[in-house]
C-alpha positions as CSV (number, residue, x, y, z in Angstrom):
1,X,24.3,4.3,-6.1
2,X,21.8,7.0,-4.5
3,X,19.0,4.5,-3.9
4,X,21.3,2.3,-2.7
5,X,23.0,4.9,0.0
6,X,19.4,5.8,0.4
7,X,18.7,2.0,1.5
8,X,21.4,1.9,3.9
9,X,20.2,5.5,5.4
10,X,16.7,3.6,6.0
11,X,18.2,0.4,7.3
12,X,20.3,1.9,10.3
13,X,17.0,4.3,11.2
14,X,15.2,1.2,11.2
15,X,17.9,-0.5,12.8
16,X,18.2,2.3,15.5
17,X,13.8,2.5,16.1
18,X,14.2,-1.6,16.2
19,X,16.8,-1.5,19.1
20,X,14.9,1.4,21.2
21,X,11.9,-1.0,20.8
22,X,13.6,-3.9,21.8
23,X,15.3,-2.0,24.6
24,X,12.0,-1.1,26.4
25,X,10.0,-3.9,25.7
26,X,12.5,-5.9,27.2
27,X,13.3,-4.0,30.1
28,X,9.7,-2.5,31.1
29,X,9.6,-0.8,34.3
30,X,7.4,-1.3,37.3
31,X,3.9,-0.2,36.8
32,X,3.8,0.4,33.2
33,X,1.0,-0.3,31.6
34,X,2.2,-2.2,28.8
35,X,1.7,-5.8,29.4
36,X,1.0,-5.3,33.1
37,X,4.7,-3.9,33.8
38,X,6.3,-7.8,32.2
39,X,9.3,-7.6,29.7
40,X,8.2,-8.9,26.2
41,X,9.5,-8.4,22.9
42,X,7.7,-8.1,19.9
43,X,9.2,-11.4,17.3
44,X,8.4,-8.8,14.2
45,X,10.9,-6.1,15.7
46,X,13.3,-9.0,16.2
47,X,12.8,-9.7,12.4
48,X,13.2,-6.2,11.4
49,X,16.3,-6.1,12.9
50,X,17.9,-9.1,11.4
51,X,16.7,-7.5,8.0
52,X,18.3,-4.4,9.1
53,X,21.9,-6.3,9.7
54,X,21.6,-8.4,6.6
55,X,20.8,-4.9,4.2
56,X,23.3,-2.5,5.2
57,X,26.4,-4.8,4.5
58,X,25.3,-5.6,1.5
59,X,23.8,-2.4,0.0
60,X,27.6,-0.7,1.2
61,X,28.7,-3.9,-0.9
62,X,27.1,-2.8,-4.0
63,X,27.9,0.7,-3.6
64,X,31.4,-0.6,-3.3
65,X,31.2,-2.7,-6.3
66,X,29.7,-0.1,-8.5
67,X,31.8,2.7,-7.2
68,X,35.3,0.6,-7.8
69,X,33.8,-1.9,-10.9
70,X,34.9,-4.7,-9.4
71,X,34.3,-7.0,-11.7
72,X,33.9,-11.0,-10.5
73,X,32.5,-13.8,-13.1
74,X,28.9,-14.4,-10.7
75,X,28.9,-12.2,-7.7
76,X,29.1,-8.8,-9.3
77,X,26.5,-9.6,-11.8
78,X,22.7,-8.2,-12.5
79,X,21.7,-11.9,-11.7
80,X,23.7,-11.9,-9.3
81,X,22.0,-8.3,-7.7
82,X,18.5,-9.3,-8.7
83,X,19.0,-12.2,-6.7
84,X,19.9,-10.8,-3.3
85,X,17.6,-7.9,-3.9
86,X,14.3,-10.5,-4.4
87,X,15.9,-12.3,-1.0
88,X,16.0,-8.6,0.8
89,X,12.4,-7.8,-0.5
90,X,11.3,-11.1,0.4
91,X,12.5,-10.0,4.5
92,X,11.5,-5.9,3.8
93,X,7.6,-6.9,2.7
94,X,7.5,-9.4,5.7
95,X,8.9,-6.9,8.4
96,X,6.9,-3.9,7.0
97,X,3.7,-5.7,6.4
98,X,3.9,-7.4,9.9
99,X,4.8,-4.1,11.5
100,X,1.9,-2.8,9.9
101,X,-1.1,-5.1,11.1
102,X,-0.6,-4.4,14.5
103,X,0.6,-0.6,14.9
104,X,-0.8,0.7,11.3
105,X,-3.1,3.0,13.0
106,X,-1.6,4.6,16.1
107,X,-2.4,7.9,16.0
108,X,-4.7,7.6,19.1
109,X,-1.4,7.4,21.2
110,X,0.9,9.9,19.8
111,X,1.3,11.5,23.4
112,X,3.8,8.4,24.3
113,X,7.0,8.2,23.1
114,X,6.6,4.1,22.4
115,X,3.7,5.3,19.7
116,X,6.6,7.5,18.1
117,X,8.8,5.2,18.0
118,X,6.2,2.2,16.6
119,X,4.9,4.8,14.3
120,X,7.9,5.9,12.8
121,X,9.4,1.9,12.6
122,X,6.2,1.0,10.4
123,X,6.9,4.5,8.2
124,X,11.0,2.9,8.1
125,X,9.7,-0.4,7.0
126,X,7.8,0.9,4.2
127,X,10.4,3.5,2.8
128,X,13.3,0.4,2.7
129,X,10.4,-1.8,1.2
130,X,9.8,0.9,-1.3
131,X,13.9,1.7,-2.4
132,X,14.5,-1.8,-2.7
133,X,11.3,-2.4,-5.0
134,X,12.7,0.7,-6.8
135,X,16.3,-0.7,-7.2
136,X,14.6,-4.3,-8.0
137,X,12.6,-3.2,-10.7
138,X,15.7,-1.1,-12.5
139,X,18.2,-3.7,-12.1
140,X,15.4,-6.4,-13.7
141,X,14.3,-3.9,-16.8
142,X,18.0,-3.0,-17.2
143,X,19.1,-6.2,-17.4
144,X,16.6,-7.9,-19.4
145,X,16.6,-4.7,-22.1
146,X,19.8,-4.9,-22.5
147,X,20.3,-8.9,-22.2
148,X,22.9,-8.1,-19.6
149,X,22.1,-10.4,-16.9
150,X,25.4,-12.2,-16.7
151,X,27.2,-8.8,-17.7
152,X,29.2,-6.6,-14.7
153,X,26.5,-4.5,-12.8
154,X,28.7,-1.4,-12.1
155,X,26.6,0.6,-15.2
156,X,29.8,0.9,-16.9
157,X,29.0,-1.7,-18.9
158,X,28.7,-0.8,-23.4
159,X,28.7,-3.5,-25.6
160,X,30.2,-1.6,-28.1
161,X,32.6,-0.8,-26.0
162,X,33.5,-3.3,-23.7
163,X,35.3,-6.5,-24.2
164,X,33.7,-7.4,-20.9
165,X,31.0,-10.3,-20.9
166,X,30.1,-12.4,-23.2
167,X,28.1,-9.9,-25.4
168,X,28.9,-10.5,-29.4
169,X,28.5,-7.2,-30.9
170,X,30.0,-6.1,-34.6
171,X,32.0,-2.8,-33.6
172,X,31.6,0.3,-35.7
């Protein structure tokens, strides 16, 4: 649950540093010198902030699910979480890696606020990237060493235990 709250705290930063970018890009006054003074917007930003809207429901959906074991035959399943988590990374390694080719190295601007804010977007992008590889790669090795893919992913889950799932285990 902690790298999941963590992913929500990452997504509405990055969610927040997306919408100030769009917001000045957009409306650029007179005499700027970005892009001659002529609102733009940057399509990667526009990605990041779909990404952004698409995690934090569903990270506060697992949290939910694990926190009140709601148990449901295919949607509160590992497969059913290493699923949407591959689809997430898929968007998170897209934004951060397109955020990074063309403000990786801005630290010849820093004076101006729009370097801040481009700098700290790319840092965003790789922090999510790097939770949800994190909550990727335990769901996968929990589930496959335990052979509890189809099994409720709440972690509340013993097979010696549990007459939840379809795990045939000789009780002690």
């Amino acid at each position: 649950m902690s790298l999941y709250a963590a992913l929500v705290f990452w997504s509405f930063v990055l969610f927040c540093l997306s919408a100030a970018r769009l917001g000045y890009t957009t409306h650029l006054p007179r005499g700027d010198p970005l892009n001659n003074g002529h609102s733009f917007y940057d399509p990667i930003v526009v990605e990041i902030l779909f990404t952004t809207l698409i995690t934090i429901p569903w990270a506060v959906v697992m949290i939910m699910s694990i926190h009140k074991r709601w148990e449901h035959p295919v949607y509160s399943t590992f497969v059913a979480e290493i699923v949407g988590l591959s689809v997430l990374w898929v968007f998170w390694i897209v934004g951060a890696g397109g955020a990074t080719h063309p403000w990786g190295a801005l630290g010849f601007c820093q004076q101006f606020n729009a370097c801040r804010v481009l700098s700290a977007l790319v840092a965003f992008a790789w922090l999510g990237w790097l939770t949800l590889s994190l909550l990727l790669a335990f769901s996968l090795l929990f589930s496959i060493a335990n052979k509890a893919a189809r099994e409720p992913l709440h972690g509340r889950w013993n097979p010696r235990a549990s007459g939840v799932g379809g795990a045939s285990v000789v009780r002690a």
